[in-house]
C-alpha positions as CSV (number, residue, x, y, z in Angstrom):
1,X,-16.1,67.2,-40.4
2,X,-14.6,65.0,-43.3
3,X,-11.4,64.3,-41.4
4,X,-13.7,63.4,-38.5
5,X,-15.7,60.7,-40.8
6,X,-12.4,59.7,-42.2
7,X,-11.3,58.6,-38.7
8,X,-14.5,56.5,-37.7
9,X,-14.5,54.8,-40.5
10,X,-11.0,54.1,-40.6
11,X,-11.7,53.1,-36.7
12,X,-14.7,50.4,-38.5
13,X,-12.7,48.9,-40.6
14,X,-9.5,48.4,-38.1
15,X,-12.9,46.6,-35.9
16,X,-14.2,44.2,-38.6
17,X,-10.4,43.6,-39.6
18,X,-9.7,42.5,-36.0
19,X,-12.1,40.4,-35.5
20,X,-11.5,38.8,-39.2
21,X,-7.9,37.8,-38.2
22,X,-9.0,37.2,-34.3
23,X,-6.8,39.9,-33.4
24,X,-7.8,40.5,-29.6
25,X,-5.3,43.5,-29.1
26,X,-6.1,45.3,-31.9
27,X,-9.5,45.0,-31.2
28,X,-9.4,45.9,-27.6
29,X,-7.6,48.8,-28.4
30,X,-10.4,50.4,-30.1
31,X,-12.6,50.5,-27.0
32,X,-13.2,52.8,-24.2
33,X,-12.4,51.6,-20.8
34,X,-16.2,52.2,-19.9
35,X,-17.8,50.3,-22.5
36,X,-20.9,48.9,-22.7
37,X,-21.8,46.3,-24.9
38,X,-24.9,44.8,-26.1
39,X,-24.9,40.8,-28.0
40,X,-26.9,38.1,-28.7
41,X,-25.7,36.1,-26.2
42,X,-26.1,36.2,-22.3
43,X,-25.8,38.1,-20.3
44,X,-27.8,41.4,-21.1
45,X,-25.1,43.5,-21.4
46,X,-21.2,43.5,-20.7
47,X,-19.8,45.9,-19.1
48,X,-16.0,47.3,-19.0
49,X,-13.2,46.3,-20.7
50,X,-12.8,42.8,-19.1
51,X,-16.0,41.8,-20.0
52,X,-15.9,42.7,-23.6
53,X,-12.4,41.3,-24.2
54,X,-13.6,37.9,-22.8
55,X,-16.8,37.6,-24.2
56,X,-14.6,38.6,-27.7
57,X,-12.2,35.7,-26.9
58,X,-15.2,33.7,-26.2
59,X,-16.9,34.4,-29.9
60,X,-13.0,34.1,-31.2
61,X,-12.7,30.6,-29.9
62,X,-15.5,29.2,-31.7
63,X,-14.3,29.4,-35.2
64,X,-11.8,27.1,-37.0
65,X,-9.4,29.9,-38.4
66,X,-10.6,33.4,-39.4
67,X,-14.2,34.8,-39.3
68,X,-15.7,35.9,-42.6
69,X,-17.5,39.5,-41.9
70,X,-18.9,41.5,-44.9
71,X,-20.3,44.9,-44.1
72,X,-23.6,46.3,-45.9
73,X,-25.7,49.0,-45.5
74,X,-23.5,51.5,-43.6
75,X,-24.7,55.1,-42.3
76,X,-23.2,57.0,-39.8
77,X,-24.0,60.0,-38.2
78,X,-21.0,62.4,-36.5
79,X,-20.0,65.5,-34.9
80,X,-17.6,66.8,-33.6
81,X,-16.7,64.2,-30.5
82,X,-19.7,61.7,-30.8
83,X,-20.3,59.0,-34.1
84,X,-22.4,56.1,-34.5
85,X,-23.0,54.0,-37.1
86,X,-24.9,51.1,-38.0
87,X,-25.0,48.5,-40.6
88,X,-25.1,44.9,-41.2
89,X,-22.8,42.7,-40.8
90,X,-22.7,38.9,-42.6
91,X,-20.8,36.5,-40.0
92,X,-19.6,33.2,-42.0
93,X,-17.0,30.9,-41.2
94,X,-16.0,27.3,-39.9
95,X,-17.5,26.7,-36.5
96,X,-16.1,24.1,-34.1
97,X,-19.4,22.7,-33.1
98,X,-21.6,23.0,-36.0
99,X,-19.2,23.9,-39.0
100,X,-19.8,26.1,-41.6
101,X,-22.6,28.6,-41.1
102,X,-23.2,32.1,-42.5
103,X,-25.8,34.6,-41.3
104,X,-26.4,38.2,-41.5
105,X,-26.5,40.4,-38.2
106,X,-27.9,44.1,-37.5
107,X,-24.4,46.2,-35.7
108,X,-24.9,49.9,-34.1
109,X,-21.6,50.9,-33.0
110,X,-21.2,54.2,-31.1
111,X,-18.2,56.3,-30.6
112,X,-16.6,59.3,-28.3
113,X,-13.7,61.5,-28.9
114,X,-11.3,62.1,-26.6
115,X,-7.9,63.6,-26.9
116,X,-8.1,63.7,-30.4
117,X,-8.9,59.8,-30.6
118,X,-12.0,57.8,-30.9
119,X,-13.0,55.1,-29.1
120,X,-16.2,52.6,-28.8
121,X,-18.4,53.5,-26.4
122,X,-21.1,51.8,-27.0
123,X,-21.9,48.4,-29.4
124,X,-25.2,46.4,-30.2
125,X,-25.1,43.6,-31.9
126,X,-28.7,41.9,-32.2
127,X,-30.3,38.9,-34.4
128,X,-33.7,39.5,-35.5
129,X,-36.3,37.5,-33.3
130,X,-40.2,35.7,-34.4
131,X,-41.7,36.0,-31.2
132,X,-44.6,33.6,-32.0
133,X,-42.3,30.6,-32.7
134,X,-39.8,31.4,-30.0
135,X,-36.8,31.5,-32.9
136,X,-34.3,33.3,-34.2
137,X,-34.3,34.2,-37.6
138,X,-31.0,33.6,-38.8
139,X,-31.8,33.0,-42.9
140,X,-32.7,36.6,-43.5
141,X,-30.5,38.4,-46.1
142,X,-30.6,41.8,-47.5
């Protein structure tokens, strides 16, 4: 089972690396054809590889050079063929409309083995939410 950890988190890592240096192949090629994506942004969910790679693109497009992402909090849980893992994630960098901003973000990212590789099946990415004033709580740390 440690070889099988080793690999998903290796698998994390090449994920918050991609998306660090806006790499949308290297991304993309951690992700099952099938996924189904969950983000803080419409629409409820995405679904397939399309969907993800442009809403990815999307988020890429609206920094000024690469995205800051810090990881905290990590647990995963494996077998043999299925992972997940959560944790959160800080998101900082130079935005195109509003500059810099920096905010911290829950992540659940699940995983399926097939053929002796892992992919993402699954990813939720959520911002916590004060119902009573409508807002979202972006100021929280851990």
């Amino acid at each position: 089972m440690a070889s099988a950890e080793f690999e998903f988190r290796a698998l994390l890592d090449s994920r918050v690396e991609a998306c660090r240096t806006k790499d949308i192949d290297r991304l993309m090629s951690l992700y099952s054809p099938e996924i189904v994506y969950f983000d803080v942004v419409p629409p409820l969910r995405f679904i397939g590889f399309e969907a993800v790679r442009s809403n990815y693109v999307r988020w890429f497009n609206e920094y000024k050079g690469p995205i800051g992402l810090e990881t905290r909090d990590l647990n995963i849980a494996i077998n043999a063929d299925v992972a997940f893992a959560h944790m959160l994630h800080q998101d900082k960098g130079n935005t195109k409309l509003s500059g810099p901003q920096e905010f911290w973000l829950r992540s659940t990212v699940c995983c399926q083995r097939s053929n002796s590789e892992w992919l993402i099946t699954h990813e939720h990415i959520s911002l916590p939410v004060d119902f009573r004033s409508e807002t979202v709580l972006m100021d929280l740390a851990p």
